[in-house]
N, C-alpha and C positions, 0 to 999 in steps of 0.2 A: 594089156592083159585082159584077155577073155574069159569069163565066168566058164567053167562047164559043168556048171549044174544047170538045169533045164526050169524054165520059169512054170510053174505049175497051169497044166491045162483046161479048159472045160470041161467040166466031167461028164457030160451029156456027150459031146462030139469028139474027145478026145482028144482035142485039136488045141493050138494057141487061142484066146478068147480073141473075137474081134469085136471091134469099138461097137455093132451093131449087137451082138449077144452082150453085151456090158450094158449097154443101154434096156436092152429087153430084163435082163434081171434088175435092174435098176428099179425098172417100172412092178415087176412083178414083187419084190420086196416093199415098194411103196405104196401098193393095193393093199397087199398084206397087214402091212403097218396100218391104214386106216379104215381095215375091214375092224380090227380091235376094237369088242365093245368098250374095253376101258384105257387110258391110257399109260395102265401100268403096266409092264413086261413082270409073266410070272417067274417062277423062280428057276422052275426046269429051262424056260428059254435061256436064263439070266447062266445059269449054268452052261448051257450047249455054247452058248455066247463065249463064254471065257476059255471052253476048252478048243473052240475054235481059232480063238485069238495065241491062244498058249501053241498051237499047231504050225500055225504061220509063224509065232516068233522064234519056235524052234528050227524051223525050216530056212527064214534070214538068218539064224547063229551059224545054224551048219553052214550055210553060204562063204558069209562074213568071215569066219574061221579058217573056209579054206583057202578064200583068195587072201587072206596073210598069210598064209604058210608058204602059197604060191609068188607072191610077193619077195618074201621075205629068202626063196631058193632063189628068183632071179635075179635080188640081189648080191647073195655070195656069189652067184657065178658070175655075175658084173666084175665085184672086185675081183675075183679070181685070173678074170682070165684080162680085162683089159684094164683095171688099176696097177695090179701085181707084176704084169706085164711092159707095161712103160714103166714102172720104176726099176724092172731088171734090167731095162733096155738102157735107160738115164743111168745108171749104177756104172754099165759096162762102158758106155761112153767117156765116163769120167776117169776112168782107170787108164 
């Protein structure tokens, strides 16, 4: 079973991030971090933070959500057509 939701892109390139742009924000996130005169994260960040966080965890719900639904149709059509089916076939055999 294939996901077909699309894993979110780089928003600069538009593109799938690769392991080199991963690393490059890496670093420029950890400039950032110890450009900070203090070691506290204000509150506006402490915010952007959460409603970033709350964005991605919506984004895995929706995922998650759908590959059990998708799941859970190629289950019925499992049993439908090849459990359902050898028991009509063993049914008739019997008879």
């Amino acid at each position: 079973m294939a996901a077909s939701t699309p894993i979110p892109n780089n928003p600069s390139t538009g593109k799938a991030w690769t392991r080199n742009e991963l690393l490059t924000e890496l670093e420029v996130e950890r400039k950032r971090n110890s450009e900070r005169s203090s070691g506290i994260v204000s509150w506006s960040e402490q915010v952007s933070n959460v409603q970033a966080r709350w964005r991605i965890h919506l984004k895995e719900w929706t995922i998650l959500t759908h590959q059990v639904y998708e799941l859970g149709r190629e289950c019925r059509v499992f049993t439908e057509t090849r459990l359902l089916a050898s028991t009509s076939t063993s049914l008739t055999r019997s008879n």
